[in-house]
C-alpha positions in Angstrom: 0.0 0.0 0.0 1.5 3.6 -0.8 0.2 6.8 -0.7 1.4 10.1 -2.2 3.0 13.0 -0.3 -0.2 15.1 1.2 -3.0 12.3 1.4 -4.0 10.9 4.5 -2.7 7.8 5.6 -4.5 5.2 7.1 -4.1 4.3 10.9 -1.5 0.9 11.7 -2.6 -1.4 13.9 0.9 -1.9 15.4 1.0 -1.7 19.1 2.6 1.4 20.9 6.1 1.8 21.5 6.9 -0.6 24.6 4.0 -2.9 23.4 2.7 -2.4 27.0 0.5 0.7 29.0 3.3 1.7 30.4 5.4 2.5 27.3 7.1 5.4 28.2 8.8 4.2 31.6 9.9 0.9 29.2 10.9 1.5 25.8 14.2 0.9 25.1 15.7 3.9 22.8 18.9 3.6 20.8 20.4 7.0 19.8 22.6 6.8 16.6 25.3 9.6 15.9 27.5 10.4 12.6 30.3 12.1 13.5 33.3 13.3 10.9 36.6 15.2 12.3 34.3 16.9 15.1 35.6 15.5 18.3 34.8 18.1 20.5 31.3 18.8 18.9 30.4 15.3 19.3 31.7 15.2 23.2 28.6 18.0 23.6 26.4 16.0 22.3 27.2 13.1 24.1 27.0 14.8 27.5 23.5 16.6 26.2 22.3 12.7 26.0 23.8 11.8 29.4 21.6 14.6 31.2 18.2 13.2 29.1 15.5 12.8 31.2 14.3 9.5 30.0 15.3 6.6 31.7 19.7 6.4 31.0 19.6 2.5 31.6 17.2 1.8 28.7 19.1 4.8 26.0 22.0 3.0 24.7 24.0 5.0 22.1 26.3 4.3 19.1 28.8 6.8 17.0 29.7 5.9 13.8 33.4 7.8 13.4 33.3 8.1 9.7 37.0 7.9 9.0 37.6 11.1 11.0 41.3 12.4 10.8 41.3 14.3 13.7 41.8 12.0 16.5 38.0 11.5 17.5 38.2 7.9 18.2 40.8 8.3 20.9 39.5 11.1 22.7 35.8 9.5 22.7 37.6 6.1 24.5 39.9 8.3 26.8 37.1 10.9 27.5 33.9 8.3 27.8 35.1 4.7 28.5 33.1 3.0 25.5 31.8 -1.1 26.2 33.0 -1.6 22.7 34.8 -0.3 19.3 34.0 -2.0 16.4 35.7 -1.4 13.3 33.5 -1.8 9.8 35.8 -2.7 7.4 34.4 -1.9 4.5 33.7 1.0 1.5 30.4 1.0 1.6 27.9 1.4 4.0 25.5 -0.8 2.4 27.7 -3.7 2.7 28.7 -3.8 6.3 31.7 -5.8 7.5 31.9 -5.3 11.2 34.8 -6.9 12.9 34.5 -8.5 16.6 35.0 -5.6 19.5 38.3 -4.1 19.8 40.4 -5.4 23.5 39.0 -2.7 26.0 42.7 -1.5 26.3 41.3 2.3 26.5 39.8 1.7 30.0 42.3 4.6 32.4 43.7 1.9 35.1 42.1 2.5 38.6 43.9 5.0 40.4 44.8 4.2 44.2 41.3 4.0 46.4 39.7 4.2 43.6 36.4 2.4 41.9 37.4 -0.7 40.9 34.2 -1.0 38.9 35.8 0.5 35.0 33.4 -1.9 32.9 30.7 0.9 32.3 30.8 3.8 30.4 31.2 7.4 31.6 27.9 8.7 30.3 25.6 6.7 32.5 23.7 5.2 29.7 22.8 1.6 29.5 25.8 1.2 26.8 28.0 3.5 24.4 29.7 2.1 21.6 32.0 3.3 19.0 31.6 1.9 15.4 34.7 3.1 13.4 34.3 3.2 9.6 37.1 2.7 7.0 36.1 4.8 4.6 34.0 8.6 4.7 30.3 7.4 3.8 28.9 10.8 4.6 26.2 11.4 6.4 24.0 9.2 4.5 26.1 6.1 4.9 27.1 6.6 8.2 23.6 6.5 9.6 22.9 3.4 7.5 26.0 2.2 9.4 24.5 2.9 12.7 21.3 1.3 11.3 23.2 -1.9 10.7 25.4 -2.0 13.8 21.7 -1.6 15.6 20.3 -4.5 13.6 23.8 -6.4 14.1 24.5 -5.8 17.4 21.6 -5.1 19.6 19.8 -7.7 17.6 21.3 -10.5 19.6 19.2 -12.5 22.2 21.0 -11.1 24.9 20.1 -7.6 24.3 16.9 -7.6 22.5 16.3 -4.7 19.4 15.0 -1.1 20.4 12.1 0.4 19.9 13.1 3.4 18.6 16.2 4.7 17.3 17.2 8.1 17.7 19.1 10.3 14.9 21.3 12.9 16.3 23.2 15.4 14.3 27.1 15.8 15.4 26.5 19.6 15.5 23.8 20.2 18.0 22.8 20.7 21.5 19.8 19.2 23.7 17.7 20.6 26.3 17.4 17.7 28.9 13.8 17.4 28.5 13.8 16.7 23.9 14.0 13.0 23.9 10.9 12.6 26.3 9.1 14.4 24.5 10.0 13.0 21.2 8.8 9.7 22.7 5.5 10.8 24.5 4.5 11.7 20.9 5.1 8.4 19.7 4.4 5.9 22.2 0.8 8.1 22.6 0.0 7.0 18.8 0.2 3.6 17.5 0.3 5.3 13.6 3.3 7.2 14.2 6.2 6.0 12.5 9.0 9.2 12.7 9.0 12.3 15.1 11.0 15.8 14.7 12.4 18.4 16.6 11.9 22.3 16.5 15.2 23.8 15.5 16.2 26.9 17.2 19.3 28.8 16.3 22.4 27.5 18.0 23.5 31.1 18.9 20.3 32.9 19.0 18.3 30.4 21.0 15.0 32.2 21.4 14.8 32.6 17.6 13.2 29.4 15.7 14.7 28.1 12.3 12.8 25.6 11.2 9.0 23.8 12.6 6.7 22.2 9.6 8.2 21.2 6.2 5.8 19.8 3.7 6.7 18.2 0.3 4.8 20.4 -2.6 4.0 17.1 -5.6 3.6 20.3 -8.1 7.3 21.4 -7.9 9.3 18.9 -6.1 10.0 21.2 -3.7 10.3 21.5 0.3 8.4 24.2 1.7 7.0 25.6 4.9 3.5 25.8 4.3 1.4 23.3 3.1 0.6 23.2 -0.5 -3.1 24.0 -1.9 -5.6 20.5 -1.0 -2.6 18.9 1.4 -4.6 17.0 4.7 -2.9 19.8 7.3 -3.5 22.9 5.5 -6.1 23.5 8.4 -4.5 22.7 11.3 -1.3 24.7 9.6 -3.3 28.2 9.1 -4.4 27.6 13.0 -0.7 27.1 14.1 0.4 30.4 11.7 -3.0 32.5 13.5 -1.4 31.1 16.9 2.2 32.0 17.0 2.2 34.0 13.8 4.4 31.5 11.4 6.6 28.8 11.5 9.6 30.5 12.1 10.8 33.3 14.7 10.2 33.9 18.6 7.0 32.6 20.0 6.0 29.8 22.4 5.8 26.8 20.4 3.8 24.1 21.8 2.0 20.8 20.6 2.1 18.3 17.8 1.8 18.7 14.0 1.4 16.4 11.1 3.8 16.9 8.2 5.8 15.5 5.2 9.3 15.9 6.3 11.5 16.2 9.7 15.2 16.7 9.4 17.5 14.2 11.0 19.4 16.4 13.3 17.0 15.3 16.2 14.6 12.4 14.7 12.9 9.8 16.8 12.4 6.6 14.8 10.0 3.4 15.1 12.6 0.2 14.7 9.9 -2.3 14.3 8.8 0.3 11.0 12.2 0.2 9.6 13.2 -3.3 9.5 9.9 -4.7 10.1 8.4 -6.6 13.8 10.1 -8.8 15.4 9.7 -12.5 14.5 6.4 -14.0 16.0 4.5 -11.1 15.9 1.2 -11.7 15.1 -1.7 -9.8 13.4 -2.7 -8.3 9.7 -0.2 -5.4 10.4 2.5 -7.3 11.2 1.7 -9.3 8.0 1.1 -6.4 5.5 3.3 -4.4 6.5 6.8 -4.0 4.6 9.7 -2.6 6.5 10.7 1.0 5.2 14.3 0.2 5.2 17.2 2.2 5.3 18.3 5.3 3.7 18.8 5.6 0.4 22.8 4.4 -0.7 23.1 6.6 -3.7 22.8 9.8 -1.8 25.4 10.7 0.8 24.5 14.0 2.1 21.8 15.6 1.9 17.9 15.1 1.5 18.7 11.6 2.5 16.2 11.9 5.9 13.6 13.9 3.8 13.5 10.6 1.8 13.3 8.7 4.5 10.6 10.3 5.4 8.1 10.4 2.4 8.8 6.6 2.5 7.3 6.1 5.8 4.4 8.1 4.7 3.7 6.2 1.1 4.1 3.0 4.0 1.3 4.3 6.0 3.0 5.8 8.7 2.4 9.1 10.2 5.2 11.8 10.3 4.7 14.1 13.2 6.9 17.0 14.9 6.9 17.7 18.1 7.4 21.6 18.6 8.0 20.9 22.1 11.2 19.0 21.5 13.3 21.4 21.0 17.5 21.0 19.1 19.7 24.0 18.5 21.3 24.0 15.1 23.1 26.3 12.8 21.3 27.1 10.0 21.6 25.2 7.1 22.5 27.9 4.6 25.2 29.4 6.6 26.8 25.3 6.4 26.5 25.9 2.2 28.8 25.5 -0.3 29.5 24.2 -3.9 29.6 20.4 -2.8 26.1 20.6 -0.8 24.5 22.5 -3.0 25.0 19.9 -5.8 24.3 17.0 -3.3 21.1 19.1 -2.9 19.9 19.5 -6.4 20.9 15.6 -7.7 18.8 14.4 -4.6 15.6 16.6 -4.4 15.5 15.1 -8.0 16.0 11.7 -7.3 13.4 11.7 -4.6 10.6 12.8 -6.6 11.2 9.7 -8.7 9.8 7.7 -5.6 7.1 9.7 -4.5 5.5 11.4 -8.2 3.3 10.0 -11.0 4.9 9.5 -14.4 3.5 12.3 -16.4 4.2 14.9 -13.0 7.7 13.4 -13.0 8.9 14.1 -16.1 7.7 17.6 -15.9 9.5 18.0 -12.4 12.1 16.9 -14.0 12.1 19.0 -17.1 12.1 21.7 -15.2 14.8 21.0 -13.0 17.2 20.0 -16.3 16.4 23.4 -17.7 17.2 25.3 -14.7 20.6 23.8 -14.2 21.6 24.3 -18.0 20.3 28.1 -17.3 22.2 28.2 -14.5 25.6 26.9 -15.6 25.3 28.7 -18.6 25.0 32.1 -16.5 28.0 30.8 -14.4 30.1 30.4 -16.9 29.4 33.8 -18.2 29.9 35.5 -14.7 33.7 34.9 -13.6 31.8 31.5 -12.2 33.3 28.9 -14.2 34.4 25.9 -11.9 30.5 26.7 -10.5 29.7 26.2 -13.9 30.6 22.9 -13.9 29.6 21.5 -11.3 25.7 23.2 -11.6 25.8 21.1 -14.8 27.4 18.3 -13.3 24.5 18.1 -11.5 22.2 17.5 -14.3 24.2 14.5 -15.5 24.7 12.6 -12.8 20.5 12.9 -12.2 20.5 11.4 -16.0 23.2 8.6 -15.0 22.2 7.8 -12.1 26.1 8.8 -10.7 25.7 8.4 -6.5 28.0 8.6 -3.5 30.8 11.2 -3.0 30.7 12.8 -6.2 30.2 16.5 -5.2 33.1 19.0 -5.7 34.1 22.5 -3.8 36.6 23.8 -6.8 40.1 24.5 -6.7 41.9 23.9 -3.7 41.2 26.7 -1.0 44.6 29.2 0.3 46.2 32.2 1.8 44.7 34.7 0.0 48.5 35.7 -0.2 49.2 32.1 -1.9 46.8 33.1 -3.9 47.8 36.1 -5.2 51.4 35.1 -6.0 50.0 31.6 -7.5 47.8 33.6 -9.7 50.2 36.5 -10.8 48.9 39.2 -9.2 51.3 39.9 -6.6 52.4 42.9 -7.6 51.9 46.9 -7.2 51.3 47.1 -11.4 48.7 44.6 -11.3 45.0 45.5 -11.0 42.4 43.8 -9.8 38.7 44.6 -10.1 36.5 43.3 -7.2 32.7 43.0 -8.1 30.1 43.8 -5.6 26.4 42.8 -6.1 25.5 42.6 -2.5 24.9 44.6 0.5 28.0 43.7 1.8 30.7 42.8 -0.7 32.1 46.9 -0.6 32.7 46.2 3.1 34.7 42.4 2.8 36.2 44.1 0.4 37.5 47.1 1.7 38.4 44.5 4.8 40.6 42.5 2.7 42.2 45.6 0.9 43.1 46.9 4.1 44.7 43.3 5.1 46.3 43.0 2.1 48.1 46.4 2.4 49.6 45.4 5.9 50.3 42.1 5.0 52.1 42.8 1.6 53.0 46.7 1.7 54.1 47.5 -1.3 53.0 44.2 -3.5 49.4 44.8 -2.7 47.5 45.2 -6.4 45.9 48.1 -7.6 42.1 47.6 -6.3 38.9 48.8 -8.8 35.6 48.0 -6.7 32.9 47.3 -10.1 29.1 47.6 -7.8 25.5 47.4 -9.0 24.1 50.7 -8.3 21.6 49.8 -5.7 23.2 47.7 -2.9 24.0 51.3 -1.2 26.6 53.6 -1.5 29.6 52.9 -4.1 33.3 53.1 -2.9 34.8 56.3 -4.6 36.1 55.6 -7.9 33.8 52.2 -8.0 32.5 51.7 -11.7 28.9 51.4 -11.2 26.6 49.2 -13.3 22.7 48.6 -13.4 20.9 45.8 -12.9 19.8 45.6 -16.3 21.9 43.6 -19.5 21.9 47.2 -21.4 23.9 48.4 -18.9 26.4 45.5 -17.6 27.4 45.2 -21.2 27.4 48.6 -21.4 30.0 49.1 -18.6 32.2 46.5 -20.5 33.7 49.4 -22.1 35.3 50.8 -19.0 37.1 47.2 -19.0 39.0 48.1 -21.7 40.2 51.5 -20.1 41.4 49.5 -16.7 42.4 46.3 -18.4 42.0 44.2 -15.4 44.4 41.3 -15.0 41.9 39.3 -12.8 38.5 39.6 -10.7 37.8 39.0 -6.7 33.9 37.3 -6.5 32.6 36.2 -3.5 30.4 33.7 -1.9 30.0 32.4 -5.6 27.7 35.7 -6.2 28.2 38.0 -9.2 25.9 39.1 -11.9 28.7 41.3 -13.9 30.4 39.1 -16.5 33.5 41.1 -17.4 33.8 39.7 -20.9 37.2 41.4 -21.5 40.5 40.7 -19.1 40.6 38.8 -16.4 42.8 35.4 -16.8 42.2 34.7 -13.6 39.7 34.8 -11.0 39.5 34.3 -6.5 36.5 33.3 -5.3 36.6 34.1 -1.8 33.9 32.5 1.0 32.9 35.8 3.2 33.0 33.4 6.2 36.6 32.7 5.7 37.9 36.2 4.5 41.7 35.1 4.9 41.2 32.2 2.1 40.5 31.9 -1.6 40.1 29.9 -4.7 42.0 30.4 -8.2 40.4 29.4 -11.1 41.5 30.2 -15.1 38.5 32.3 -16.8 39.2 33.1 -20.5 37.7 33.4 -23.3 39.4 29.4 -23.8 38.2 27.9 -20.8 34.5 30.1 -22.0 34.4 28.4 -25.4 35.5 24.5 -24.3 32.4 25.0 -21.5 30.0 26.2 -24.1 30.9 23.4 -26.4 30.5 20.8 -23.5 27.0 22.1 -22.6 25.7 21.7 -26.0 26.7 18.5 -26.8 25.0 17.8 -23.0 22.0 19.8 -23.0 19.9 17.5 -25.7 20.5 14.3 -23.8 19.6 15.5 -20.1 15.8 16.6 -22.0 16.0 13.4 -23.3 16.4 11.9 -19.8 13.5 14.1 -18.4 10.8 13.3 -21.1 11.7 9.2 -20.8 12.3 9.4 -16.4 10.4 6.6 -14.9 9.5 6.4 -11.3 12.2 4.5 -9.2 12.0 1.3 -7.2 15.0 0.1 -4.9 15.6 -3.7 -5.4 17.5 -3.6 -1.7 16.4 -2.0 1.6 19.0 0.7 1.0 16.3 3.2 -0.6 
């Protein structure tokens, strides 16, 4: 049975969580955490879970270090005295190959008068184990690691499965009180399958970020309100007339049915997942298919909104609980070239499980043409390694290309490295910075001022180019309408200052500066001391253009012939 994003879903018959009245004081919950060169991040977490208010001796917890560099392994055993490191020997996550537990040699020795008693971990929790990955399976593959160690581990007959599992995000922090009140939602209601957390800002933590998210059929799309005819576009206008929208300061309280809740803080039925335990009886239990894991193919991103529209299309409800609160950054200040492509192939992808044939391909049309757009107005904008990997995007959708395939560009530097790497490390060299936001003039008047006490007297002669209505204009700044007349138009003055490269940053800029300009640094406005190189002529231009013509035919092709997709394997 399967339903469609926005359609009621009928009522399981599964018992509660606990299987008995007393469900809350009994379920046994296993909290699952991905973790990737973040050792100290992932130490807050752990002692968030160890001052939970459900019951510690029934919330075991794994990590799944995925390949982490930074010593995360060994400051976890030294800091929190795991009952067991396991090692999965393998490449990918949907092909486990755990090894037996590590020799507890981590345990500190008992110092003099001390408790002899080292066999239990430091959190207080009923157990905390350490799975250590080979290889970097993203967050995708990580959880389905943690998924498998769950199914491997505390599948045994001496330990018994869960009855929930708990996704937590590497990168937050928990009141005390969120995982009760993830599971009082969800031992109260037999039909729920997944509950969310209200994200609050990590360092604004009155402010809300994120509540509902429903999944629009029409566009493919993620949004906050519910789209026109969706089964909670009711109860949603009563929440917005309430607290006055899903996002800012007000005092969330209560339950809501939606599409999608993010994994940072998600409480998830077991017996949903991987199906009841053998020996359960009933129609449910015999109807029912197991959702399965995450989806292989996808490694970051979109991966738990998937998850999520498959429990619904199973008959399971999706709730979030806006009193369960997680502090998060928000996710756009975490962008960059890499995520956004993980983004865009996936959102794809996922409509091919969730929307009709005919609604598909027109998704999917218009997501092909976007991308072409978009890395044709990259290229053309002192954007061209973006270029690429916007249409990238589009062909890996038509091929099917999945895992760690994403790409941030050239290799990131010392914006002095930079300079002197790209030949502009000199006083005779000019460099033209383009501003189309608020506050490009003022990183860049930042980093002119660094430059000049960093490199006096090699610092590059410094031309601010700004669209004449993000404020006032440095003096001497060429200014330039929004308009194509007069960017083009402007080109002119390129001529006169014969720029030998361009500054962009944050990937933003709507001036193309046809003329000049071998090379041009991209600079990220969060780290202001670093940059990117990349060659931009009218060579590198041409060889794009070609590629995106021969492309562009067969990715429309792909969109008009798209079928809906069907995993053969519980991975999707």
């Amino acid at each position: 049975m399967s339903i469609a994003p926005g359609q009621t879903s009928p009522a399981p018959t599964l018992p509660p969580v606990g299987g008995e009245p007393d469900a809350i004081a009994t379920s046994r919950i296993c909290a699952i955490i991905v973790t990737w060169n973040r050792r100290e991040f992932v130490s807050v977490v752990l002692k968030a879970l160890a001052r939970q208010t459900h019951p510690l001796h029934l919330l075991d917890v794994v990590v799944v270090d995925n390949a982490g560099t930074d010593g995360t392994l060994a400051h976890l055993c030294s800091a929190f005295n795991p009952e067991r490191v396991v090692d999965n020997d393998t490449d990918r996550a949907e092909r486990p190959s755990f090894q037996p537990p590590r020799i507890r040699d981590w345990a500190p020795p008992t110092p003099p008068g001390g408790d002899s008693d080292r066999s239990h971990n430091a959190l207080g929790v009923a157990s905390l184990s350490i799975v250590r990955n080979r290889a970097n399976t993203g967050g995708c593959g990580g959880f389905n690691t943690g998924f498998a160690f769950v199914e491997h581990w505390f599948g045994k007959p001496t330990f018994g499965g869960p009855d929930c599992v708990w996704l937590v995000d590497d990168d937050v922090d928990l009141p005390p009180d969120v995982l009760e009140h993830l599971h009082v939602e969800m031992a109260a209601d037999p039909a729920v399958g997944l509950v969310g957390s209200r994200t609050c800002d990590l360092n604004q933590r009155d402010r809300t970020i994120e509540t509902t998210i429903y999944y629009n059929p029409e566009s493919g799309a993620m949004q906050d309100d519910p789209p026109p005819g969706h089964r909670s576009v009711a109860a949603h206008a009563a929440m917005v007339h309430r607290f006055g929208g899903p996002r800012g300061v007000a005092g969330y309280t209560g339950r809501m049915d939606v599409d999608v809740v993010s994994a940072c803080s998600m409480l998830a039925r077991w017996s949903a997942v991987v199906g009841p335990p053998p020996g359960t009886r009933g129609a449910a239990a015999a109807e029912r298919s197991p959702v399965g894991f995450w989806d292989s193919r996808y490694f970051i991103y979109c991966d738990d909104a998937d998850w999520c529209l498959r429990f619904a299309r199973a008959g399971w409800k999706v709730v979030l609980s806006l009193d369960a609160v997680v502090f998060h950054t928000p996710w756009n200040l975490k962008l960059t070239p890499a995520r956004i492509y993980y983004a865009g192939r996936n959102r794809v992808w996922m409509a091919q499980k969730v929307l009709p044939t005919d609604r598909l391909r027109r998704v999917t049309r218009e997501a092909m043409r976007r991308f072409l757009a978009d890395s044709l107005y990259a290229a053309l904008h002192r954007r061209a390694f973006h270029s690429r990997i916007i249409l990238q995007t589009a062909i890996d959708i038509a091929t099917g290309t999945g895992g760690k395939t994403g790409s941030d560009g050239p290799a990131v530097q010392p914006i002095v490295d930079a300079l002197k790497s790209a030949g502009l490390l000199a006083a005779r060299k000019r460099i033209v910075v383009l501003c189309c936001t608020g506050e490009a003039p003022k990183w860049a008047a930042r980093l002119q001022s660094d430059l000049q006490k960093a490199v006096p007297g090699l610092c590059p002669k410094v031309t601010f180019v700004c669209r004449n209505d993000i404020g006032p204009a440095p003096e001497g700044a060429v200014v330039y309408g929004p308009s194509l007349r007069s960017r083009l138009k402007k080109q002119f003055w390129m001529l006169r200052l014969r720029p030998h490269g361009a500054i962009v940053f944050d990937l933003v800029n709507d001036f193309p500066v046809l003329i000049g300009c071998g090379r041009t640094l991209h600079i990220d406005s969060r780290k202001p001391g670093m940059a990117q190189v990349e060659s931009d002529g009218w060579l590198v231009r041409i060889r794009f253009l070609l590629h995106w013509l021969r492309t562009r035919p067969g990715l429309l092709r792909h969109a008009d012939t798209v079928e809906p997709y069907k995993s053969e394997s519980r991975y999707g």
